[in-house]
Structure formats: C-alpha cells, structure tokens
C-alpha positions as YAML, in Angstrom:
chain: A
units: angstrom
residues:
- id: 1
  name: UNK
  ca: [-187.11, -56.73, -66.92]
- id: 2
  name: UNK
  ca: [-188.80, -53.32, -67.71]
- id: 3
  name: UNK
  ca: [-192.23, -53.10, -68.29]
- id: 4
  name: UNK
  ca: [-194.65, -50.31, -68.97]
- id: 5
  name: UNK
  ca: [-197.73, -50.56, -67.30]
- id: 6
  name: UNK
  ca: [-200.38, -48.23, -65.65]
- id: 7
  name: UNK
  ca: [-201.68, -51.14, -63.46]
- id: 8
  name: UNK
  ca: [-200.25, -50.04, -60.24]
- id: 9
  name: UNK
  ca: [-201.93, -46.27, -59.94]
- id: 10
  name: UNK
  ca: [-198.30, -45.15, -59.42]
- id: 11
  name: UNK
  ca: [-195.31, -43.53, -61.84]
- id: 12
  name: UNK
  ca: [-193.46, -46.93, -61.28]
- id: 13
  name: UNK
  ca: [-192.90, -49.72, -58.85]
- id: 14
  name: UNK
  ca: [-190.76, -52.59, -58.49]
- id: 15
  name: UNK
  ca: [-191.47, -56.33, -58.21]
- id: 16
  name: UNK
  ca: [-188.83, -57.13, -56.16]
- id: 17
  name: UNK
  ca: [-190.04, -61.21, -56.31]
- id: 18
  name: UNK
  ca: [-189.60, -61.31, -59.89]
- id: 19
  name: UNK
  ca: [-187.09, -58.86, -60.82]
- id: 20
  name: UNK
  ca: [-189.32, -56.35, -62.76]
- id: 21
  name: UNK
  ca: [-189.61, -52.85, -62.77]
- id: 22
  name: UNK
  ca: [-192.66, -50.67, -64.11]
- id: 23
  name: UNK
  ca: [-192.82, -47.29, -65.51]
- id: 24
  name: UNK
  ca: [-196.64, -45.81, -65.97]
- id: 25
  name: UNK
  ca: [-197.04, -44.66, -69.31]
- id: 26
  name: UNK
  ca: [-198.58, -41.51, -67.28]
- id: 27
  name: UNK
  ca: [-195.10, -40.37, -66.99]
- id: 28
  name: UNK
  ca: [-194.52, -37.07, -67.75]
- id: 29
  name: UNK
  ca: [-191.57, -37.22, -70.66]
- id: 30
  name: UNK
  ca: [-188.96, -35.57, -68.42]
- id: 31
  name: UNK
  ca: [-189.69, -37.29, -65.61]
- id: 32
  name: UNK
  ca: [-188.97, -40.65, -66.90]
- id: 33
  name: UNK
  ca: [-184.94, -41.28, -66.34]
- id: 34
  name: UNK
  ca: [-186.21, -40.06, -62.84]
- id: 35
  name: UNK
  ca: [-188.65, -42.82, -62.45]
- id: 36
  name: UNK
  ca: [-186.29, -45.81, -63.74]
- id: 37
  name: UNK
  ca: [-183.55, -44.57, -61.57]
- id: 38
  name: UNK
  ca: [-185.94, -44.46, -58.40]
- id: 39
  name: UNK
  ca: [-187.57, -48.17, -59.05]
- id: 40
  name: UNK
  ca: [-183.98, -49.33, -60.32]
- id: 41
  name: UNK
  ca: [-182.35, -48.24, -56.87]
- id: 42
  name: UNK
  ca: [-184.87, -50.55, -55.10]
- id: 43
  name: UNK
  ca: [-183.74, -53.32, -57.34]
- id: 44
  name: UNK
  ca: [-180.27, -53.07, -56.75]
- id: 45
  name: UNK
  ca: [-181.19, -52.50, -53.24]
- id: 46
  name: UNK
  ca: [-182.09, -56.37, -53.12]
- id: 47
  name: UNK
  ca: [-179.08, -57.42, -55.37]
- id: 48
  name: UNK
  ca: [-177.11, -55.79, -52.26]
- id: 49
  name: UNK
  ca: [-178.52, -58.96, -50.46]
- id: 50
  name: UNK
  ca: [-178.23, -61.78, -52.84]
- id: 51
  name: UNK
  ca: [-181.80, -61.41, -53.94]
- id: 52
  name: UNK
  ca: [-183.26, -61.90, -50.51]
- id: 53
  name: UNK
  ca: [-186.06, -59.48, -50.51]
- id: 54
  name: UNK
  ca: [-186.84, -60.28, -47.14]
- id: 55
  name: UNK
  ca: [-183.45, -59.58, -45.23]
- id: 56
  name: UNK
  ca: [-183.57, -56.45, -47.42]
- id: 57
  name: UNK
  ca: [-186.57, -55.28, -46.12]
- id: 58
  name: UNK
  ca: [-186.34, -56.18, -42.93]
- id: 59
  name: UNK
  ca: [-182.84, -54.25, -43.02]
- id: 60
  name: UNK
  ca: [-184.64, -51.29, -44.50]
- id: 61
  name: UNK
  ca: [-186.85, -51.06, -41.88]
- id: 62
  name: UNK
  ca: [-184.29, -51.51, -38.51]
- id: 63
  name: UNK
  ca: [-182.81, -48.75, -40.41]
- id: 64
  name: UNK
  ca: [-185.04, -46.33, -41.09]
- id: 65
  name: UNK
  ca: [-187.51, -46.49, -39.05]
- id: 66
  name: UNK
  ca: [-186.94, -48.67, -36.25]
- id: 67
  name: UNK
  ca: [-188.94, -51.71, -37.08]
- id: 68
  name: UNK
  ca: [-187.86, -55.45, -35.94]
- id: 69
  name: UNK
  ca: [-188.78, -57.61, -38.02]
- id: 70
  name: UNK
  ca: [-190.55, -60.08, -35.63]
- id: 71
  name: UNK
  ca: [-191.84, -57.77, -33.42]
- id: 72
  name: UNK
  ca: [-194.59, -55.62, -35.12]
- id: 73
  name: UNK
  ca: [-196.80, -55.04, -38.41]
- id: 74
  name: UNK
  ca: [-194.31, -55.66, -41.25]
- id: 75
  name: UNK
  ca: [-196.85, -53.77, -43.22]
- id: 76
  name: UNK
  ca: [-197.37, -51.07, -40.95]
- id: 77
  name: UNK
  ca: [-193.14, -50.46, -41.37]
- id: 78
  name: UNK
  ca: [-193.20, -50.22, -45.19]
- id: 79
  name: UNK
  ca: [-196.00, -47.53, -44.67]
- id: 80
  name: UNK
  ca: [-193.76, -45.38, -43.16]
- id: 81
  name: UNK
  ca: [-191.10, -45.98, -45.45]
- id: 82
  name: UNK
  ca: [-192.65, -45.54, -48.72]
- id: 83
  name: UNK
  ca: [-196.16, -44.09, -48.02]
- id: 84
  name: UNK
  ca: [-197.55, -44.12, -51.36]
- id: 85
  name: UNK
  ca: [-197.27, -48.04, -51.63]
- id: 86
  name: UNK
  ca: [-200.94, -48.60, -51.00]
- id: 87
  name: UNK
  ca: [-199.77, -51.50, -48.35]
...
C-alpha cells in the first residue's frame, strides 16, 4: 500500500511490518518516481526473504557493514546503513 504522508520528517519510508510505503507530500515533483523507487527497493528487499523483515535485516547488516545479529546494537547497525532513519 502507498500512502502519502509527511509524518515521518523524511521524503519517504517504508513499513516493512505492514507492507506500506510513504511518500512526503514535501516531494519535490521530479523527485517523486525517485522516492517510490528508493522505498519500493526496500520492500522488495523483504519479499527477497519471504516477508521476514528480520532475516532481511539482519542480512543487510552482515553485509554491509559487518554487524551480527546477536552480537551488538541492532540499532546502532541500521545507523550506519541508512543514517537518516532517526533510529
């Protein structure tokens, strides 16, 4: 589901959880295909692993930036991946 929404503070995010994506009504006009193509990717990132959010994550992390799920801040790892996520 798509939903437009400036809730978030950011152009778009995804709610991996309950398969929604936002778009900020901030959004400059030609920016927008680029915004629902970013927060779609991380959707079908998931959909890569049956809809487990988790084992995508945690394979996101070991990936990029060396985090074990397990064996640190979870939160601290998705920091470094996305930076602007506020976690």
């Amino acid at each position: 589901m798509w939903l437009v929404s400036d809730r978030y503070g950011h152009w778009g995010t995804a709610d991996w959880y309950h398969a929604t994506l936002y778009v900020s009504p901030s959004v400059p006009t030609d920016r927008v295909y680029d915004v629902a193509v970013h927060e779609w990717s991380h959707e079908l990132s998931v959909l890569d692993y049956g809809g487990d959010v988790d084992a995508a994550v945690a394979e996101l992390l070991e990936r990029e930036v060396g985090v074990q799920v397990g064996e640190g801040d979870l939160d601290a790892g998705r920091r470094r991946v996305e930076p602007g996520s506020g976690l």
